[in-house]
Backbone as JSON, one array per atom type, in Angstrom:
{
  "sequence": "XXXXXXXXXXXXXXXXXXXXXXXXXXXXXXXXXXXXXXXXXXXXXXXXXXXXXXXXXXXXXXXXXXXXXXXXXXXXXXXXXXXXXXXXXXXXXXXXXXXXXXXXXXXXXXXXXXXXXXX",
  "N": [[33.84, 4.7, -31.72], [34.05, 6.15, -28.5], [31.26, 5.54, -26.12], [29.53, 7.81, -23.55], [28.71, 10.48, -21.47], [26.44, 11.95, -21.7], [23.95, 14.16, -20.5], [22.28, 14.38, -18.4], [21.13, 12.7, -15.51], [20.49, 9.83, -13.62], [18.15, 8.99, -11.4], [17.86, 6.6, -9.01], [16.09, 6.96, -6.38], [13.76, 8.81, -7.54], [11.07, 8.9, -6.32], [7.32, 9.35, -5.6], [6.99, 11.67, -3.43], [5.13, 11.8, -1.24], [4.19, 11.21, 2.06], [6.32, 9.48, 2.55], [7.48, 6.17, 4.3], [9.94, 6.7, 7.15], [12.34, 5.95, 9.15], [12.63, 5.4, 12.38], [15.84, 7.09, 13.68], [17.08, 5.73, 16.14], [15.85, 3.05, 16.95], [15.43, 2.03, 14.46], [13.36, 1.12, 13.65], [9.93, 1.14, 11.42], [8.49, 4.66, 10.89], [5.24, 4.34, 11.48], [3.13, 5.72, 11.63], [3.25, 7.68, 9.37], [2.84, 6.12, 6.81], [1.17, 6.06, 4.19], [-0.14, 5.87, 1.11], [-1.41, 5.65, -2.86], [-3.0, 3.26, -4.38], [-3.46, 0.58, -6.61], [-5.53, -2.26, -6.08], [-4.49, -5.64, -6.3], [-5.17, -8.29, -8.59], [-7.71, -7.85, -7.82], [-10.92, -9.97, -6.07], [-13.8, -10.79, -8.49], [-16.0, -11.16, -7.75], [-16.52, -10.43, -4.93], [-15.67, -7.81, -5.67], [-18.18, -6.63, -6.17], [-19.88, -6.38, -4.8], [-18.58, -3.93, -3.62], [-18.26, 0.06, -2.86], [-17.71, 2.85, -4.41], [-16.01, 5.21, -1.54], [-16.09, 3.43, 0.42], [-14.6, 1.73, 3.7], [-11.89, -0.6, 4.09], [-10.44, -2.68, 5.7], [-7.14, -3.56, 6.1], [-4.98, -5.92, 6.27], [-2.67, -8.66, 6.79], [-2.51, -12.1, 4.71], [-1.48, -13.96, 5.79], [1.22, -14.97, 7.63], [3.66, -14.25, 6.23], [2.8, -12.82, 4.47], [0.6, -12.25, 1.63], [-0.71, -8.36, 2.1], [-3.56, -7.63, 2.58], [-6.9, -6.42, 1.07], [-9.87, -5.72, 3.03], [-13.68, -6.82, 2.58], [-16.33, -6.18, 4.06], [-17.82, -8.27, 3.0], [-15.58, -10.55, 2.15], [-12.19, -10.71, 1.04], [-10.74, -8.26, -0.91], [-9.05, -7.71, -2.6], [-5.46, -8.07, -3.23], [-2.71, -5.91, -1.95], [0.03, -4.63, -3.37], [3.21, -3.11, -2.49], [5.92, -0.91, -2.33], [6.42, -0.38, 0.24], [5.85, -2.78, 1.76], [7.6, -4.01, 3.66], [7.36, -2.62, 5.54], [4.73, -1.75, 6.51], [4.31, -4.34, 7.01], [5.39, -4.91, 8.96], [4.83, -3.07, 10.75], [2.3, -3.89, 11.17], [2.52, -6.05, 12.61], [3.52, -4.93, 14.93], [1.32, -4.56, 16.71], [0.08, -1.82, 15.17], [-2.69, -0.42, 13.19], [-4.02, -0.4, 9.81], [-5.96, 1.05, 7.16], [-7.86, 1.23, 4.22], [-9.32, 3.18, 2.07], [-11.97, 3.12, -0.18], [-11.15, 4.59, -3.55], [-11.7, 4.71, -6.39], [-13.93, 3.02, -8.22], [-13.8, 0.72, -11.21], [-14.14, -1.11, -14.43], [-13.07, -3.29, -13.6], [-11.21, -2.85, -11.61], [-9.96, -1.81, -8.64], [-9.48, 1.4, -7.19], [-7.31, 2.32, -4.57], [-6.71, 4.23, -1.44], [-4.73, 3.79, 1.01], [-3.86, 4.03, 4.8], [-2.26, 4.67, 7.8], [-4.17, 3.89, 10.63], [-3.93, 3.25, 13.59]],
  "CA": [[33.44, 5.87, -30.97], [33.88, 6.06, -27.19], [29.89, 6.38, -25.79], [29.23, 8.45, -22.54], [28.8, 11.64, -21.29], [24.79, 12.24, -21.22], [24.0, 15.75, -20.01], [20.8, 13.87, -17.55], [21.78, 11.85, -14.69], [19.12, 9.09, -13.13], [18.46, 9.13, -9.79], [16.55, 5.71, -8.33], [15.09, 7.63, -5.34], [12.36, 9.64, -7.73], [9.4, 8.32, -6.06], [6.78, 10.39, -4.9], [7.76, 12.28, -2.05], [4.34, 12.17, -0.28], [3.8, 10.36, 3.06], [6.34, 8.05, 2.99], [7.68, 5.9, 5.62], [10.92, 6.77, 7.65], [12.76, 4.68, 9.9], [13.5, 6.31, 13.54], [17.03, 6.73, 13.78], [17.16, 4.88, 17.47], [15.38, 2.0, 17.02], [15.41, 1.24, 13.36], [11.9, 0.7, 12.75], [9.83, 2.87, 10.55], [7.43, 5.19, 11.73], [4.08, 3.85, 10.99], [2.07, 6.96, 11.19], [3.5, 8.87, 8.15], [2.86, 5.68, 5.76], [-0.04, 6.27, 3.48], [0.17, 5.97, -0.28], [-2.48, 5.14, -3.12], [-2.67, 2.09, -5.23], [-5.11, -0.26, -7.27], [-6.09, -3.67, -5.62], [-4.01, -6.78, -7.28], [-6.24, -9.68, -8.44], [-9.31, -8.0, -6.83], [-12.21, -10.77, -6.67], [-14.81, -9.82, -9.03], [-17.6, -11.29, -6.86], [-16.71, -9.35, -3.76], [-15.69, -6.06, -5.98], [-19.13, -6.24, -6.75], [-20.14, -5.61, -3.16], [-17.62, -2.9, -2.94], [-18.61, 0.82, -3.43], [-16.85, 4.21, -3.75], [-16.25, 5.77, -0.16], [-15.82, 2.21, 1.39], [-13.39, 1.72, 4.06], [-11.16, -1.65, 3.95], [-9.47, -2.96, 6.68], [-5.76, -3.75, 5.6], [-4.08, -6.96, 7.09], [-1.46, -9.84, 5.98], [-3.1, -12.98, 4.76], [-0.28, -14.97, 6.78], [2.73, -14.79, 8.85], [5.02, -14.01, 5.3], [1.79, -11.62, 3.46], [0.41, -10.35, 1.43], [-1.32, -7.7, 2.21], [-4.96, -7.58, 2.04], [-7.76, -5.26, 1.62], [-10.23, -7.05, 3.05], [-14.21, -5.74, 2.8], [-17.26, -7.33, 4.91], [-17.93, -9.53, 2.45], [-14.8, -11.15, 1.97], [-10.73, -10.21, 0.94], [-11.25, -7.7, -2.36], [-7.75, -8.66, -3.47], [-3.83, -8.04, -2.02], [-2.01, -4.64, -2.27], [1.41, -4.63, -3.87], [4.02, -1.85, -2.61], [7.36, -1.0, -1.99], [6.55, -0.28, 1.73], [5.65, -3.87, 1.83], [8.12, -4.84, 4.97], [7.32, -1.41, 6.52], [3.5, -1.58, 6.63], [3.98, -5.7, 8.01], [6.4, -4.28, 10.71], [3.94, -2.09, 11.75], [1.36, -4.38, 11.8], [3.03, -6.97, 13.89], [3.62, -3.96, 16.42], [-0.13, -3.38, 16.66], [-0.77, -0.98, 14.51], [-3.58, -0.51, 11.93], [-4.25, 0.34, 8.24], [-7.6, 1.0, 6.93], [-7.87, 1.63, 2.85], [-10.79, 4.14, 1.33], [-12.01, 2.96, -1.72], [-11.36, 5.9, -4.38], [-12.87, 4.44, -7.38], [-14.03, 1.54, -9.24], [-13.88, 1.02, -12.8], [-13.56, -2.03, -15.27], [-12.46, -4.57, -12.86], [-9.86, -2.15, -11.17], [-9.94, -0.64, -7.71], [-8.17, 2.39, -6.72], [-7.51, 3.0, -2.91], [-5.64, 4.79, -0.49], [-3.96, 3.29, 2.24], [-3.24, 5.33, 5.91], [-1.85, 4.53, 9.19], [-5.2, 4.44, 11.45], [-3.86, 3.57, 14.87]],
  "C": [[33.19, 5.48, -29.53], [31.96, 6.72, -27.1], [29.98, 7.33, -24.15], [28.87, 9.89, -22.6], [27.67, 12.49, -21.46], [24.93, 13.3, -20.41], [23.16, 15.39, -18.51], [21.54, 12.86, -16.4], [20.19, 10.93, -14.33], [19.29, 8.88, -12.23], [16.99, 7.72, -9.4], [15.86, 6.23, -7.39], [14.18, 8.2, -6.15], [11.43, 8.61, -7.83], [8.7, 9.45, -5.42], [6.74, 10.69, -4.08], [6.28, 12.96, -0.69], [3.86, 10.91, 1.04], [4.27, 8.93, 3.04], [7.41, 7.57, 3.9], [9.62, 6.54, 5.88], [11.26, 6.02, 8.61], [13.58, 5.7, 10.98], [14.86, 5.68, 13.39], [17.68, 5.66, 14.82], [17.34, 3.78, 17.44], [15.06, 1.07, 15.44], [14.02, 1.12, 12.82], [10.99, 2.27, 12.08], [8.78, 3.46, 11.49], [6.22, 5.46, 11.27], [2.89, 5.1, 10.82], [2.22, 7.96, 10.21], [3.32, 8.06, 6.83], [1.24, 5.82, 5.29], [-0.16, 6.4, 1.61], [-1.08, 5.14, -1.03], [-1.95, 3.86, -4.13], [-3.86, 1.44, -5.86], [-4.83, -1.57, -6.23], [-5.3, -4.78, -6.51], [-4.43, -7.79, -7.28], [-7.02, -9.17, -7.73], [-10.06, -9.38, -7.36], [-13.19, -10.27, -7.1], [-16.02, -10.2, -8.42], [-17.69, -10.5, -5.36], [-16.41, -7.89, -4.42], [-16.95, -5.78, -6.29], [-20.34, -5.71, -5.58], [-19.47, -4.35, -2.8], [-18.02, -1.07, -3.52], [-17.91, 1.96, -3.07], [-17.19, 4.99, -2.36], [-15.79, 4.95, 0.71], [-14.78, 2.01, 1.78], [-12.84, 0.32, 4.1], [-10.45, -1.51, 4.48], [-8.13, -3.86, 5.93], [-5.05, -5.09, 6.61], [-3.14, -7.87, 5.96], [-2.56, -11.34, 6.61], [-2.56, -14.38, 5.23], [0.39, -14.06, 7.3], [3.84, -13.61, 7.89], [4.25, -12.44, 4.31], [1.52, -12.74, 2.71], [-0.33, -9.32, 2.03], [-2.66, -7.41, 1.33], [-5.58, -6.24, 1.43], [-9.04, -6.05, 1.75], [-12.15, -6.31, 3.39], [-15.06, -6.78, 3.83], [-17.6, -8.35, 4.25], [-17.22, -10.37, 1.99], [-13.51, -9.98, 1.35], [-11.08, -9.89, -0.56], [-10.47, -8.01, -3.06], [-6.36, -8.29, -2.76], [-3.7, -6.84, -2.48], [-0.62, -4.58, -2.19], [2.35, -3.44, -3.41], [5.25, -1.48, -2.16], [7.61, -0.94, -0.36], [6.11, -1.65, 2.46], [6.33, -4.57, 3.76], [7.56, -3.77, 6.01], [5.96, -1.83, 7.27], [3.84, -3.53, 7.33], [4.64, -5.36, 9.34], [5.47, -3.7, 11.27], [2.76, -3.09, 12.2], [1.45, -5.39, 12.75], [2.91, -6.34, 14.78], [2.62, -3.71, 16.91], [-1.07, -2.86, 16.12], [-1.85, -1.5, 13.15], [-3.95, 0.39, 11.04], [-5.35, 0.09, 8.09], [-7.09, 1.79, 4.87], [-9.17, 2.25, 2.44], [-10.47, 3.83, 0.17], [-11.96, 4.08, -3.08], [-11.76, 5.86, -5.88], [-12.5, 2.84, -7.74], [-13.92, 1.32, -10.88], [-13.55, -0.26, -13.65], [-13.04, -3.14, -14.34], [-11.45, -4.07, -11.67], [-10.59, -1.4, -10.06], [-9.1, -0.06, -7.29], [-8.56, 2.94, -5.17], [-6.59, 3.66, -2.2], [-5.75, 4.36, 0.8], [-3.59, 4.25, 3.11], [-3.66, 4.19, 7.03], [-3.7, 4.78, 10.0], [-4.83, 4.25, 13.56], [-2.76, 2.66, 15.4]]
}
């Protein structure tokens, strides 16, 4: 029996279609003020998540030249943040700009934050 012919097609673009980056046509690079997306913390440290409390803002940087990407609180780096905008968000930050992360909960070892363009 020949197989094919599935009624469903799959499309790799369905990602969520909120606030994310584009790349000016001109100049190629993306445009850092429309990236913002949420995520958990990867490898938070559990001795600084224990300093960390819902509301709290976290300054976002690369822990080198190559990453990762931090979130990083006053009392030390809470853990890295994993995401497909990965080259976007270092491009931007080379240029300057800055990310700030709001903590949106804690729970079990796991923090959930949202990431945005701050300047």
């Amino acid at each position: 029996m020949g197989g094919g012919g599935g009624g469903s097609s799959y499309n790799p673009i369905d990602k969520p279609k909120t606030n994310l980056s584009s790349n000016d046509p001109e100049t190629g690079s993306p445009d850092c003020s429309e990236i913002s997306f949420q995520t958990n913390v990867s490898s938070p440290d559990p001795d600084v998540l224990e300093e960390v409390s819902n509301g709290d803002i976290l300054s976002v940087s690369l822990s080198s030249e190559s990453g990762p990407l931090v979130a990083v609180h006053e009392k030390g780096t809470v853990g890295s943040i994993s995401h497909y905008l990965f080259k976007d968000i270092k491009d931007c930050i080379e240029a300057g700009h800055t990310f700030e992360a709001k903590v949106l909960s804690i729970s079990s070892g796991n923090c959930q934050i949202s990431v945005y363009f701050v300047s």
